[in-house]
Every structure is written in structure tokens, then in C-alpha cells.
C-alpha positions in Angstrom: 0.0 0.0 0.0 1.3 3.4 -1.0 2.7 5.7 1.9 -0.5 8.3 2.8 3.1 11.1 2.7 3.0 10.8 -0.9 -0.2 12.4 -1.4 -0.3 15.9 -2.1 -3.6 18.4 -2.6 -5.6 18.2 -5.3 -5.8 21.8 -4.9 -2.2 22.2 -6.2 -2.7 19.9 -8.9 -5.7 21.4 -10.1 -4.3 25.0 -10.0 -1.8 24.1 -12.7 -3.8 22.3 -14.1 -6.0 25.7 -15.0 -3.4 28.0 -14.9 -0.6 26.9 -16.8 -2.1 23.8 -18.7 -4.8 25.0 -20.3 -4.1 28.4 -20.2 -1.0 28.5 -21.4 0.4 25.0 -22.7 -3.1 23.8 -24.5 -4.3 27.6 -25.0 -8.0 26.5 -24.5 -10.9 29.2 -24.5 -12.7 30.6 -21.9 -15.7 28.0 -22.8 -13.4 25.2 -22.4 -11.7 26.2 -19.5 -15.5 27.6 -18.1 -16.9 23.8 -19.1 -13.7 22.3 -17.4 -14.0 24.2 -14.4 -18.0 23.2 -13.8 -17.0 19.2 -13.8 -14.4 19.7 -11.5 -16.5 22.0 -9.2 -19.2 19.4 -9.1 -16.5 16.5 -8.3 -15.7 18.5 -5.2 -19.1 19.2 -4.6 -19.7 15.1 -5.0 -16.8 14.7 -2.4 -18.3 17.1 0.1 -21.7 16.4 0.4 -21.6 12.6 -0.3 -18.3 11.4 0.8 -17.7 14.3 3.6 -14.3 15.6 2.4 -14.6 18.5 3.5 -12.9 20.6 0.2 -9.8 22.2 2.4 -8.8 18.1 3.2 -9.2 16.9 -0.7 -5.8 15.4 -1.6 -5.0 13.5 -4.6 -6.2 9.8 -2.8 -9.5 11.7 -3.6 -9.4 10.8 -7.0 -10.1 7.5 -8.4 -12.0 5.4 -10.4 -14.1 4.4 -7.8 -15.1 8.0 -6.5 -15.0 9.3 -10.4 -17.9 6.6 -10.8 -19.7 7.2 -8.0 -19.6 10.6 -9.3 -20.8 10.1 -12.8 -24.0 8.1 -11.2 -24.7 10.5 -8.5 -25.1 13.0 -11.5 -27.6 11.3 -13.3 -29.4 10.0 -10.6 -29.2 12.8 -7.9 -28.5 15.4 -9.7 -30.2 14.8 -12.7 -28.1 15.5 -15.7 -28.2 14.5 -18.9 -26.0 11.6 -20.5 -24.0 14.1 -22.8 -23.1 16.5 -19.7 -22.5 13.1 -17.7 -19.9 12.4 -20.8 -18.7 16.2 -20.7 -17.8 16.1 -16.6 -16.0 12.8 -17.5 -14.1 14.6 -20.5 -12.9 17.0 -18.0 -11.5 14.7 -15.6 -9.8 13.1 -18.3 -7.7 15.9 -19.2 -6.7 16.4 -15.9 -5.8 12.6 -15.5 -3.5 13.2 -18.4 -2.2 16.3 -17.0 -1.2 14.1 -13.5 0.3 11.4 -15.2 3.3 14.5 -16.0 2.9 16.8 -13.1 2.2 13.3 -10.1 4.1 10.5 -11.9 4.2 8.4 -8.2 0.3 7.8 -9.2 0.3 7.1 -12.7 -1.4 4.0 -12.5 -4.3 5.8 -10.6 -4.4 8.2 -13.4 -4.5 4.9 -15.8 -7.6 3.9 -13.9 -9.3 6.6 -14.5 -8.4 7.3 -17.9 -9.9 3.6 -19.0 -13.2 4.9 -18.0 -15.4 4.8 -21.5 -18.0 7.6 -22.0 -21.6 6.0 -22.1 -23.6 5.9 -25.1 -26.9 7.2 -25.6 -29.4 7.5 -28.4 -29.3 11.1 -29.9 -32.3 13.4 -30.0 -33.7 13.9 -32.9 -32.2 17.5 -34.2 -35.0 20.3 -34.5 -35.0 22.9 -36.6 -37.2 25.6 -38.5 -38.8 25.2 -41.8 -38.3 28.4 -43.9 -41.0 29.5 -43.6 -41.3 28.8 -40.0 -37.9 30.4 -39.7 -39.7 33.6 -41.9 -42.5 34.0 -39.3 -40.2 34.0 -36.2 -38.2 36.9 -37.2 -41.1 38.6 -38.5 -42.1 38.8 -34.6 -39.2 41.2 -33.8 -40.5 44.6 -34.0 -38.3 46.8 -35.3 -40.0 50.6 -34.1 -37.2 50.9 -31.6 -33.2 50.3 -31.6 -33.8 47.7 -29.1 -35.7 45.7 -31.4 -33.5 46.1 -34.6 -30.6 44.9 -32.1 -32.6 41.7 -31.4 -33.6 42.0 -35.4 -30.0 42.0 -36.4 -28.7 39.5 -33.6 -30.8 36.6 -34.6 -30.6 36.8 -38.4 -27.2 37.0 -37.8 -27.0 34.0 -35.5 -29.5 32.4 -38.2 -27.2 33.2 -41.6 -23.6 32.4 -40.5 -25.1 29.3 -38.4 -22.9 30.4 -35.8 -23.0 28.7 -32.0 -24.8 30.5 -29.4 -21.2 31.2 -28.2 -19.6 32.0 -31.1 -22.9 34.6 -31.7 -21.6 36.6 -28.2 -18.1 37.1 -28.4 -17.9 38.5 -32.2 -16.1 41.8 -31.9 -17.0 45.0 -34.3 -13.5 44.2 -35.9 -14.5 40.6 -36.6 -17.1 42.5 -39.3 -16.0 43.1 -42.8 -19.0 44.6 -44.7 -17.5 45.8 -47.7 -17.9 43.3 -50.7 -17.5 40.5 -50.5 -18.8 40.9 -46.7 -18.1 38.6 -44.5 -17.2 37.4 -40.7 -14.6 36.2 -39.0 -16.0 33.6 -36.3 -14.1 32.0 -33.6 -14.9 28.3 -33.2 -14.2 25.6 -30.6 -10.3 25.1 -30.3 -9.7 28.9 -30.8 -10.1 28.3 -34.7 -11.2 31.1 -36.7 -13.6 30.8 -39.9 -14.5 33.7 -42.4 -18.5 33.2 -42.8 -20.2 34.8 -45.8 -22.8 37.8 -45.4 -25.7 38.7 -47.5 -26.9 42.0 -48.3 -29.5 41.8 -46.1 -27.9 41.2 -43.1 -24.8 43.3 -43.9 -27.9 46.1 -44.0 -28.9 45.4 -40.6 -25.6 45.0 -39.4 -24.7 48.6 -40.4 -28.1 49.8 -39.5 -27.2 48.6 -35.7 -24.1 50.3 -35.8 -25.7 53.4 -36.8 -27.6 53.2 -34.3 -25.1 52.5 -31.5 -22.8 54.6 -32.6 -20.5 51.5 -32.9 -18.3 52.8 -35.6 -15.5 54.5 -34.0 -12.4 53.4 -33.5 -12.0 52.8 -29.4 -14.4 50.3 -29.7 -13.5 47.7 -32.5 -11.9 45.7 -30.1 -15.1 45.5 -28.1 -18.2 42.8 -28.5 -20.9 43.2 -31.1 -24.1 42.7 -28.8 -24.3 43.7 -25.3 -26.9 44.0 -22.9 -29.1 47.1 -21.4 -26.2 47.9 -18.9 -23.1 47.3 -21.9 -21.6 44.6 -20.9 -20.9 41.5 -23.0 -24.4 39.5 -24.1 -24.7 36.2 -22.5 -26.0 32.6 -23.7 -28.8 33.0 -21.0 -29.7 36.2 -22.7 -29.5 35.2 -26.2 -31.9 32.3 -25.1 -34.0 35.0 -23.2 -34.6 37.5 -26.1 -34.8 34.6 -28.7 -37.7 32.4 -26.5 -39.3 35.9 -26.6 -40.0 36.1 -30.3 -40.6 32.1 -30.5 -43.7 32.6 -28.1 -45.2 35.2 -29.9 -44.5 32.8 -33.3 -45.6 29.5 -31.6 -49.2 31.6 -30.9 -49.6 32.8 -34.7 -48.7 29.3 -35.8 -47.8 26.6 -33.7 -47.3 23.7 -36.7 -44.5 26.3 -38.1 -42.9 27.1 -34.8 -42.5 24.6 -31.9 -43.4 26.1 -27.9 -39.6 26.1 -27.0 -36.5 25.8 -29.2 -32.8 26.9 -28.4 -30.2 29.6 -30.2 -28.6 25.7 -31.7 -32.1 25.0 -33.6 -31.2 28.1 -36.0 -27.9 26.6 -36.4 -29.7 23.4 -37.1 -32.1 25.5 -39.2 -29.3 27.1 -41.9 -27.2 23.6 -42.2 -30.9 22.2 -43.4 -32.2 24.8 -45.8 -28.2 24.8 -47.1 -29.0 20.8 -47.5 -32.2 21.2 -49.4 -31.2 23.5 -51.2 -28.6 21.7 -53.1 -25.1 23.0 -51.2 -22.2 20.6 -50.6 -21.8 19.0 -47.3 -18.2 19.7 -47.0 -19.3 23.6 -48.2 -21.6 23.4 -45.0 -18.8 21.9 -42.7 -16.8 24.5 -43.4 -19.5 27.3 -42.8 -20.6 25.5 -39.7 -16.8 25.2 -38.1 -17.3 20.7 -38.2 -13.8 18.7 -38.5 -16.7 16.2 -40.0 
């Protein structure tokens, strides 16, 4: 049995973990490292209120196959969650296994343990998304008598024509816009990777009707985000969700057969890679737009 003196706080180990391997080493985004940090949260959580390890006393003997487990079940069954964030909090201690085998080498078999823990399957939802002309009728919902409502106008054609992700939607910058022709924007995916995303006239027409309105055209702001909220700061996902299940309420009422009660920011994603599909584009034109390896 290994010595109890060669354990060391998880605390440490979790530190570098964030601070210098992700951040710096892997150069992972702020979602990644914001995802990363919710698993690990809820492992210490799981160790607290279920094994009662109190968080100050976690060392590394804390971590193991049989408490990572325990973990993954007390999250579907206590806690609710869904398989694919069951399969996300496991991805997360995964990379940080990996990271211990290098930074505590004395437990590298633990770390093995753990590692050969397989990601459980489940059947995939079917994917939702908008006919045309249900997609039409939603955005004719946004009033646009106000600035307010050509923001909201602008914000979900835009999230709707570059089939950009809900995250990708909130941290576009003014200087990610290039409206002259060809117009286009500059999108940065998962893995830091950018992609230049075409824009139609349309949109390019609200887009620079926003920033008239804004007065988002001068220069000390470029470097700032696109859409913010009533009190400028940076637009969330929550919010995007907020202002979009606004507009899909008042749609679902005029015609509930076009527009379903509830539907998420992804559906319009969903909604652009389908009417790209029936309308006779290449798949590997819509991987590229949509930011897919596959």
C-alpha cells in the first residue's frame, strides 16, 4: 500500500492544471476552460456532500476510479443530468488525469484507472429545426419601431445566416465584421479556430443599421463585443436564449405547426445547415461554414 506522505492536494494539482495547462500550454478558451471548471467543481461538490471531504482536506487519494464513478452516477441519478453532460464532466477529468500522469508520476497507475473509464452511449435526440417559412414567421415577430428591437432583429438573423453557435454569436467583436464586398465574418470556433463566414446583403444592411444606431463605428471600440446587454456589458447565452424564447412565443401563438413552444439559439444553427441541405449545397461547403472537423 502506497505511503498516505505521498499524497499531495488536489488543490495544487488542479491549479496548474487551469493555470498553466490549459491556459497557457493547450491555449484552450474561456468555454473550455469555463466547461472544465463546472465538472471539477461538481466533483468537489460530490466529495463534500456525499463522501464528507470536507474541500480544504481533498488530496490527490480523492481521486479515483471508484469515486469518479460514483460521481458520474450521482449525477444522473441525484443530480439529474443528462448523459452528454454526464460524458462532458468525464471529459474534464480526463484531461486532468493526463495532465497528472506528467505533473504526479508516483500515481500514474491511478491516473491509468481513471483514464480507461469509457464515455456512455446514448441514443441522440432527434435535431429540430425551422422550416423556412417557420424560420420567416419567427423573425417577423421582432418589432423593429425601436433600436432595441433592430438589435434583437440584427442578432438573430445573424446567429441564423452564419449558423454560428450561441457562443460564437456573443463574443464577435466590431473588428470581426468586414461589410465591404464581399462581406463577411470572421468567427471564432471551438479550439480557438477562426472561420470567415459569408454575409448577405440583407444582413450586412442590418448590421450597419445597428451600428448606426449605436454609434459602434469609432475606433475605441473595434476591439469590443458586437451585442451587449441594457447595462453594456458583453451579451450572455442565458440572454441570447431570453430574447430569442421571446419572439418564439409570440411565433408558436400565430402558428404553432411552423414554430414549436420552446426551441434553443442551436435550432437556428440546425435550421441554416438544413435549408443549405435542401437547397442543393455541398456538405463539405456546410462543414466549413458551420466550423465541423466532420
Amino acid at each position: 500500500m502506497k505511503s498516505k506522505s505521498l499524497e499531495s492536494p488536489l488543490s495544487i494539482h488542479i491549479g496548474a492544471f487551469f493555470s498553466h495547462h490549459l491556459a497557457v500550454e493547450r491555449g484552450a478558451s474561456p468555454h473550455t476552460i469555463r466547461s472544465y471548471a463546472n465538472a471539477l467543481t461538481g466533483y468537489l461538490e460530490y466529495l463534500e456532500t456525499v463522501r464528507g471531504i470536507r474541500v480544504s482536506k481533498v488530496d490527490t487519494s480523492a481521486l479515483s476510479r471508484g469515486n469518479v464513478l460514483d460521481y458520474l452516477n450521482w449525477l444522473e441519478n441525484d443530480k439529474g443530468v443528462s448523459v452528454q453532460t454526464r460524458n462532458q464532466r468525464l471529459a474534464a477529468i480526463h484531461s486532468l488525469c493526463r495532465f497528472l500522469q506528467h505533473d504526479d508520476i508516483t500515481h500514474i497507475d491511478r491516473w491509468h484507472d481513471i483514464l480507461t473509464i469509457k464515455t456512455k452511449k446514448y441514443r441522440p435526440r432527434p435535431m429540430t429545426f425551422l422550416s423556412v417559412e417557420g424560420m420567416k414567421l419567427l423573425l417577423e415577430q421582432v418589432s423593429t419601431d425601436t433600436a432595441a428591437g433592430r438589435r434583437n432583429l440584427t442578432m438573430l438573423a445573424l446567429l441564423y445566416e452564419t449558423g454560428a453557435r450561441v457562443n460564437e454569436l456573443i463574443h464577435i467583436r466590431l473588428c470581426d465584421l468586414h461589410l465591404e464586398s464581399p462581406a463577411y465574418l470572421t468567427l471564432q470556433g471551438k479550439g480557438n479556430k477562426n472561420r470567415a463566414v459569408p454575409l448577405q446583403d440583407k444582413v450586412v444592411a442590418l448590421l450597419k443599421l445597428y451600428i448606426e444606431d449605436f454609434n459602434l463605428d469609432r475606433r475605441e471600440v473595434q476591439s469590443e463585443t458586437l451585442f451587449k446587454n441594457r447595462i453594456g456589458e458583453r451579451l450572455t447565452s442565458a440572454g441570447v436564449t431570453y430574447l430569442l424564447m421571446k419572439y418564439v412565443t409570440l411565433a408558436h401563438e400565430r402558428n404553432p405547426s411552423l414554430v414549436p413552444q420552446r426551441i434553443t439559439p442551436h435550432c437556428l444553427r440546425h435550421s441554416k445547415a438544413m435549408h443549405m441541405l435542401q437547397a442543393g449545397v455541398k456538405l463539405v461547403y456546410i462543414r466549413d461554414m458551420l466550423g465541423h472537423v466532420s
